[in-house]
C-alpha positions as CSV (number, residue, x, y, z in Angstrom):
1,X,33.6,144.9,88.9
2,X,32.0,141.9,87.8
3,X,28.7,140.3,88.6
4,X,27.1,136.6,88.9
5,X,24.3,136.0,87.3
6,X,22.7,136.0,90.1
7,X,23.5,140.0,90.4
8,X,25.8,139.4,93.2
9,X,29.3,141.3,92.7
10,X,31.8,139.2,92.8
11,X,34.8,140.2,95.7
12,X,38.0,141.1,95.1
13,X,39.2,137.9,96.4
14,X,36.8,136.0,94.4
15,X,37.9,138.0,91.1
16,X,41.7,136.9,92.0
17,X,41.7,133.5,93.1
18,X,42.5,132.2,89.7
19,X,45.1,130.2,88.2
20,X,48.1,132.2,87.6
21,X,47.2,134.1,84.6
22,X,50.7,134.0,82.8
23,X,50.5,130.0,82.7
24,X,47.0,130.0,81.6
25,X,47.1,132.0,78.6
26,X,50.6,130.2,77.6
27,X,48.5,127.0,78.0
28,X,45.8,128.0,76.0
29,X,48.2,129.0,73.2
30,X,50.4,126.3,72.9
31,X,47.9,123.3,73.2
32,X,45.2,125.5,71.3
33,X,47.6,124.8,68.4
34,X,48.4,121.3,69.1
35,X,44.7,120.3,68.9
36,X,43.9,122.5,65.7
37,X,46.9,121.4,63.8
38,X,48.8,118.2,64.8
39,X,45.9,116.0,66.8
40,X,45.4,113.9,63.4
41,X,49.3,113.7,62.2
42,X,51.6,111.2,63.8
43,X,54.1,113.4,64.7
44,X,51.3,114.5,67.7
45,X,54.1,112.9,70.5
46,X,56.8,114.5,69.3
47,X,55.1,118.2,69.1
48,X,53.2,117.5,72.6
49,X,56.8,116.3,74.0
50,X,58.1,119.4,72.5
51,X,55.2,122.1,73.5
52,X,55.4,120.3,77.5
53,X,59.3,120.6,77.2
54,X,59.0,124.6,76.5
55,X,56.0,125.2,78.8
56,X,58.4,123.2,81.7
57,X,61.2,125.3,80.5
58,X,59.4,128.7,81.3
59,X,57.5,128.0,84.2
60,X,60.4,128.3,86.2
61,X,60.3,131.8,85.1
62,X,56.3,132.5,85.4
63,X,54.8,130.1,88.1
64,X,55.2,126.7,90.1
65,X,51.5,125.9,88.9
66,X,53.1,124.5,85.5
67,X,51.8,121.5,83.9
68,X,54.2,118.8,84.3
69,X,52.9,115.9,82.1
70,X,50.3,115.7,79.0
71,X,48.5,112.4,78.5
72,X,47.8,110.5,75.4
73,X,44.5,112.6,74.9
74,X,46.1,116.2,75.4
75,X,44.7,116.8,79.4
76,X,47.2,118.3,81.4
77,X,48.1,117.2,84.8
78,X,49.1,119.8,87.2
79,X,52.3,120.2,89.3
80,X,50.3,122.0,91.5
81,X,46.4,121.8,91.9
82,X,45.0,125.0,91.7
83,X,42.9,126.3,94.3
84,X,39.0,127.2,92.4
85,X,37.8,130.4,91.7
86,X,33.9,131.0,92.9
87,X,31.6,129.2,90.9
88,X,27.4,129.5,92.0
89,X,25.0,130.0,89.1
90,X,21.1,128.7,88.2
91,X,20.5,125.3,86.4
92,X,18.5,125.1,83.3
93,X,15.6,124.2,85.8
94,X,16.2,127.0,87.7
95,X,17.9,125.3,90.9
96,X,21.2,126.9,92.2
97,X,24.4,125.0,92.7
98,X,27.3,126.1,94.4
99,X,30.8,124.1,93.8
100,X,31.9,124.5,97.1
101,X,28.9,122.4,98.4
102,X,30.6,119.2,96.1
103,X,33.7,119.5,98.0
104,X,34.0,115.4,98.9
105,X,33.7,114.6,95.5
106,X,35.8,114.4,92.4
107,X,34.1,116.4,90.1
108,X,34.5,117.3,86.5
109,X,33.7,121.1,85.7
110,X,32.9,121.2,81.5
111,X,32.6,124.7,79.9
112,X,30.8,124.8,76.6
113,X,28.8,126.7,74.2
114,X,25.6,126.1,71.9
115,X,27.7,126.6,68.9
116,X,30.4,124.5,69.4
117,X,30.1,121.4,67.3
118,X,33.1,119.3,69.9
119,X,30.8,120.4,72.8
120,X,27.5,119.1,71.3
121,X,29.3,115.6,70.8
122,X,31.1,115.7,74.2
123,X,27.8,116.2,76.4
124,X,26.2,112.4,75.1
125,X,29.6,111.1,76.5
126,X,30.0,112.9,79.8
127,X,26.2,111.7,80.7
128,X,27.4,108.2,79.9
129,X,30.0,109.2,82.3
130,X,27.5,110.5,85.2
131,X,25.4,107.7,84.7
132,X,28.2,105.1,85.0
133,X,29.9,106.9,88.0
134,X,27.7,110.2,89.7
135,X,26.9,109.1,93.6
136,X,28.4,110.1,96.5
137,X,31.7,110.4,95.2
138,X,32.3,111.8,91.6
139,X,29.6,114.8,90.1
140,X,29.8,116.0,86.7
141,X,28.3,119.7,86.3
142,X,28.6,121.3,82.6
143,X,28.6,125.6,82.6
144,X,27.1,126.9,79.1
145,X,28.5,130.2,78.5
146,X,26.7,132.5,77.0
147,X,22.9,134.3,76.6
148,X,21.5,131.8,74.3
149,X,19.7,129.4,76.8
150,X,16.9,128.3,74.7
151,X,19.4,126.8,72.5
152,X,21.2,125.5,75.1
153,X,18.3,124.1,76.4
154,X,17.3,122.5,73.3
155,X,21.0,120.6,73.0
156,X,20.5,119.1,76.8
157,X,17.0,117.7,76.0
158,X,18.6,116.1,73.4
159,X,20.9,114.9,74.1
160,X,18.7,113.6,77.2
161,X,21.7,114.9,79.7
162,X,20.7,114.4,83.5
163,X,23.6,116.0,85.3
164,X,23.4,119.9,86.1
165,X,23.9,122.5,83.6
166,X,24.5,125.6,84.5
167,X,24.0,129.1,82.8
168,X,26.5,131.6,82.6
169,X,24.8,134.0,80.6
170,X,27.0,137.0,81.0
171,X,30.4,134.9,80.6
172,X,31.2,136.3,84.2
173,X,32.7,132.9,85.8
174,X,34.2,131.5,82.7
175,X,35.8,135.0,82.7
176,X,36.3,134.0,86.5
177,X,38.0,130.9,85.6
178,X,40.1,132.3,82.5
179,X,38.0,129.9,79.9
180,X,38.4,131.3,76.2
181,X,38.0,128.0,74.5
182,X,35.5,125.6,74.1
183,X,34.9,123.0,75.5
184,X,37.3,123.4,78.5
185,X,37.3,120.7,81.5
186,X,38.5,120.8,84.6
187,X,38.7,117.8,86.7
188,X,38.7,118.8,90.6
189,X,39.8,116.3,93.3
190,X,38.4,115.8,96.8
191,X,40.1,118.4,98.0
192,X,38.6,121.1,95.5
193,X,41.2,122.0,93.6
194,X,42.1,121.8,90.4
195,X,44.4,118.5,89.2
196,X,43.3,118.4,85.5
197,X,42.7,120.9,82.5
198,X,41.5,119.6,79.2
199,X,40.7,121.8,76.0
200,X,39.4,120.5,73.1
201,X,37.4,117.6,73.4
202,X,38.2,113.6,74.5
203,X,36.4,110.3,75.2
204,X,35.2,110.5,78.8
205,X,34.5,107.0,79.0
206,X,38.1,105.6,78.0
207,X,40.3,104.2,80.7
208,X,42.5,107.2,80.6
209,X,39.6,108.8,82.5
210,X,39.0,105.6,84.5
211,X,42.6,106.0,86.1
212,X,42.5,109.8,86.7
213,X,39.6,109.5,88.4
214,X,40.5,106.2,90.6
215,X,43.5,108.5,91.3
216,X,41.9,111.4,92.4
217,X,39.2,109.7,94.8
218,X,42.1,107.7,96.3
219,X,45.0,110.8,96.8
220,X,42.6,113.5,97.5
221,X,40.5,111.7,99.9
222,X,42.5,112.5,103.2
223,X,43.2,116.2,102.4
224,X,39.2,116.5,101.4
225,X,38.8,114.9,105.5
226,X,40.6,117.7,107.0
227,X,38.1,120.6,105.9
């Protein structure tokens, strides 16, 4: 059984609508690797071509959710978006937010930690991001994992970040969403589901992101309308 950190138990159907778990942990393995030991090297195409060829190769076996293309910075785009697991937790500033209330919007999703030297670097960038683009249609929300929330606290101040952060302090929802890595981000069309996976770290203000999220507020848009 596992609880929010709001002490509410989380349902059976919220403990099991994640992304199939065979796919996730193959994921995390393979592109783990790619990021730790070839990011740097220029053989980086050739091994990502190679790691997306093998992950194509056994989906078949495991699940239709398989990745079907890795771009320049290592995110993955989906074959199939993946519906979200539940995701309602306090701020920093003690406000709640609930991702099903951002449905309408494409938003990014980052998990991170205090200790994590990639993530203290990335949050500067994704407020440059939220500043550029949060409104009506795109949110940016970051999830710190972990009990540490002084700390964490202390990293947002300076790194004067305006866009909610929310505390997981028990590691129940990036348990939820099967995060082991950090930073992971998941970028959610209009719809509310899952079209994008990153983990490691990227420039969120390069026109990579530009066109993913042009995509996303254009495609998604009509099947966001129909909820």
């Amino acid at each position: 059984m596992i609880k929010n950190d709001q002490g509410e138990t989380l349902s059976k159907g919220d403990e099991t609508k994640m992304a199939t778990p065979a796919i996730s942990a193959l994921m995390r393995r393979t592109f783990g690797f790619v990021q730790t030991h070839a990011l740097k090297t220029r053989r980086l195409t050739r091994l990502l071509v190679a790691v997306l060829g093998l992950i194509v190769a056994l989906s078949a076996l495991l699940s239709p959710s398989a990745p079907v293309r890795a771009w320049d910075s290592g995110i993955i785009e989906l074959k199939k978006p993946w519906s979200v697991p539940f995701l309602k937790l306090q701020t920093i500033e003690g406000d709640t937010v609930d991702l099903q209330n951002l449905k309408g919007k494409v938003v990014i999703v980052n998990f991170w930690a205090w200790w994590c030297p990639s993530c203290k670097k990335e949050l500067p960038d994704l407020e440059r991001l939220w500043r550029r683009k949060g409104g009506k249609d795109f949110a940016v929300i970051a999830v710190h994992v972990g009990g540490s929330v002084h700390k964490a606290k202390t990293l947002v101040r300076r790194a004067q970040v305006t866009f909610p952060v929310l505390l997981d302090r028990r590691n129940a929802i990036a348990h939820l969403w099967g995060v082991t890595r950090y930073p992971t981000t998941l970028i959610l069309g209009r719809d509310g589901k899952v079209y994008f996976v990153m983990i490691g770290s990227k420039d969120w203000n390069d026109a990579e992101t530009e066109e993913i999220i042009a995509t996303l507020s254009a495609s998604t848009r009509q099947a966001a309308g129909k909820h």
